[in-house]
C-alpha positions as YAML, in Angstrom:
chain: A
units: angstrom
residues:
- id: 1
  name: UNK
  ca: [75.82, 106.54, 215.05]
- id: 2
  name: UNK
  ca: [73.79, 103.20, 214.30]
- id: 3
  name: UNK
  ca: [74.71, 100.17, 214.89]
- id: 4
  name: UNK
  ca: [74.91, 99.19, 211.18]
- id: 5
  name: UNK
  ca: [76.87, 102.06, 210.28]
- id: 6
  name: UNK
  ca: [79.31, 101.71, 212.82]
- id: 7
  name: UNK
  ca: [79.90, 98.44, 211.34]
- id: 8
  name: UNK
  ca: [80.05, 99.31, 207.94]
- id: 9
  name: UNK
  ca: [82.72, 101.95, 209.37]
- id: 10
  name: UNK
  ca: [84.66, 99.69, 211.07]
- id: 11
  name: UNK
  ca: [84.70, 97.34, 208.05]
- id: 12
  name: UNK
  ca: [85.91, 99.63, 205.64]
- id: 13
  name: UNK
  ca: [88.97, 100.80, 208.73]
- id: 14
  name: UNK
  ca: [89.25, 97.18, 209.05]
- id: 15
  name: UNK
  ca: [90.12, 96.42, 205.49]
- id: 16
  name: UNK
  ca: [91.93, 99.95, 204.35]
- id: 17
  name: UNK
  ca: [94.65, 100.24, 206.64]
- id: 18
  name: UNK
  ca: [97.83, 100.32, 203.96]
- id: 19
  name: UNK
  ca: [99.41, 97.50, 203.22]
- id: 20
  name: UNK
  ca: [97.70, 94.43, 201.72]
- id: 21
  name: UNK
  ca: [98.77, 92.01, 204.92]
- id: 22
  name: UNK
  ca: [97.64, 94.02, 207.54]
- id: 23
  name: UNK
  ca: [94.42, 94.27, 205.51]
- id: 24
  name: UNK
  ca: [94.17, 90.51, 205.79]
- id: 25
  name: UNK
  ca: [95.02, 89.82, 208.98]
- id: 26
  name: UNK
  ca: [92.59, 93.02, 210.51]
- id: 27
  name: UNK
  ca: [89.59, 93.16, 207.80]
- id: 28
  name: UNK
  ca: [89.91, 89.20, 208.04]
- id: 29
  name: UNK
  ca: [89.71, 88.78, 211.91]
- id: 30
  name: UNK
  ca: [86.83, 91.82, 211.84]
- id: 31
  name: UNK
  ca: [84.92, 89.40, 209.06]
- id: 32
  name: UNK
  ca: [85.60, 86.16, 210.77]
- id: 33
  name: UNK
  ca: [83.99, 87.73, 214.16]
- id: 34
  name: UNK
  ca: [82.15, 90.92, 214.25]
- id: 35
  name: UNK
  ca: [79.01, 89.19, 214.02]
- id: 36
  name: UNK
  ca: [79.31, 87.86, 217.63]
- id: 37
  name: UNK
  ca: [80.70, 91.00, 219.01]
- id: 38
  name: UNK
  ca: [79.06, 93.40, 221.55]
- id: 39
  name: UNK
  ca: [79.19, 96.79, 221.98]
- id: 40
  name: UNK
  ca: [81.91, 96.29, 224.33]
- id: 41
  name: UNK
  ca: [84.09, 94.12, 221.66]
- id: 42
  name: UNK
  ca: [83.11, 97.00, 218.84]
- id: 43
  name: UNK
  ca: [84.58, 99.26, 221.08]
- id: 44
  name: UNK
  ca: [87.77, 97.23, 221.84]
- id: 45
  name: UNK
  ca: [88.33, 96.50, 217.79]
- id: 46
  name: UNK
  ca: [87.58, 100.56, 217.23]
- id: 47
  name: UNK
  ca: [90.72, 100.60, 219.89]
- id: 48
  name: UNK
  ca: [92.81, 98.73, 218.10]
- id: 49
  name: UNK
  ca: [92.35, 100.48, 214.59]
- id: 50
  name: UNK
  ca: [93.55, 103.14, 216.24]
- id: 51
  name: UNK
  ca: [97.00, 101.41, 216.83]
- id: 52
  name: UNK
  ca: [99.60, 101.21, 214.29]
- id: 53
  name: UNK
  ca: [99.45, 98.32, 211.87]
- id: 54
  name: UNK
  ca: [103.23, 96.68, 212.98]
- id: 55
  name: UNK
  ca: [102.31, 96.73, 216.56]
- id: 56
  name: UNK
  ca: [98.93, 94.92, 215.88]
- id: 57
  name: UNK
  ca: [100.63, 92.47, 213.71]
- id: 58
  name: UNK
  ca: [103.36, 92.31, 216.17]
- id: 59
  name: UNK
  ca: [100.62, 91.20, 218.84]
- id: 60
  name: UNK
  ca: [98.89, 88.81, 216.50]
- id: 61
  name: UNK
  ca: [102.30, 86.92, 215.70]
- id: 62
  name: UNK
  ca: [103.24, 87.26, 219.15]
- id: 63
  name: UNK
  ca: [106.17, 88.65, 218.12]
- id: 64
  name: UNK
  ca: [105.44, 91.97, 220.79]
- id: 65
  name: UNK
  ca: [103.88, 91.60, 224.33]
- id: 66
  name: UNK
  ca: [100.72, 92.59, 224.11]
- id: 67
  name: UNK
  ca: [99.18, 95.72, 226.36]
- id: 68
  name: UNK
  ca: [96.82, 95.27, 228.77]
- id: 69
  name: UNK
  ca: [94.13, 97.42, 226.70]
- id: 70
  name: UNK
  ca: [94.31, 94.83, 224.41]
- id: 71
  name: UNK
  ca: [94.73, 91.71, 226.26]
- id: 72
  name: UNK
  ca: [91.70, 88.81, 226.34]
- id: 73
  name: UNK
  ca: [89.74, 86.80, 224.53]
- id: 74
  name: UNK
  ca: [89.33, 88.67, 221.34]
- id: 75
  name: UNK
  ca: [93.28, 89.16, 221.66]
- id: 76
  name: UNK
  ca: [93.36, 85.68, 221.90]
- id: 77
  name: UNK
  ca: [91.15, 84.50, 218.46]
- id: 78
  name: UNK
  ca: [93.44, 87.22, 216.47]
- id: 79
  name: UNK
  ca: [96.64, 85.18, 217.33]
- id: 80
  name: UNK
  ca: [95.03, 81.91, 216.04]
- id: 81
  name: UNK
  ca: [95.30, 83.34, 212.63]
- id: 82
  name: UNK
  ca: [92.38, 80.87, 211.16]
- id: 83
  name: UNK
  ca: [90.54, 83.85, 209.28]
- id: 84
  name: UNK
  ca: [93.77, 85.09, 207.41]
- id: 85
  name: UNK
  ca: [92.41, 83.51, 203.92]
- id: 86
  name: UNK
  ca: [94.93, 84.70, 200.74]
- id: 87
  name: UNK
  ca: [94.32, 85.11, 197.43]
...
């Protein structure tokens, strides 16, 4: 797959994953950041869709411990919340 439909893939997983806040908090982080990320961070994100929406949250909030997998820098901006913008 190319690189620019990858993203347009992870986008639309990003922003369609069932309830309106975990669309904010995951489409938001992926549009706040994706434009810096690697093929390594694309990888990690595609990851983390795969992961159900209350454990991501749960990692975001720090509410959860967070698995190694998913532990790091990009962990790290998704718990600062500063991309979550509501309508």
């Amino acid at each position: 797959m190319d690189s620019a439909s990858r993203i347009r893939r992870l986008k639309f997983r990003a922003w369609h994953r069932g309830t309106r806040e975990a669309d904010y908090m995951i489409g938001g982080f992926f549009d706040r950041y994706h434009e810096s990320w690697d093929d390594a961070a694309l990888d990690w994100f595609e990851g983390l869709l795969e992961e159900d929406d209350v454990d991501v949250m749960a990692w975001a909030l720090g509410t959860q411990p967070v698995p190694d997998a998913f532990a790091g820098q990009h962990m790290a901006l998704m718990q600062r919340l500063d991309y979550v913008e509501m309508p």
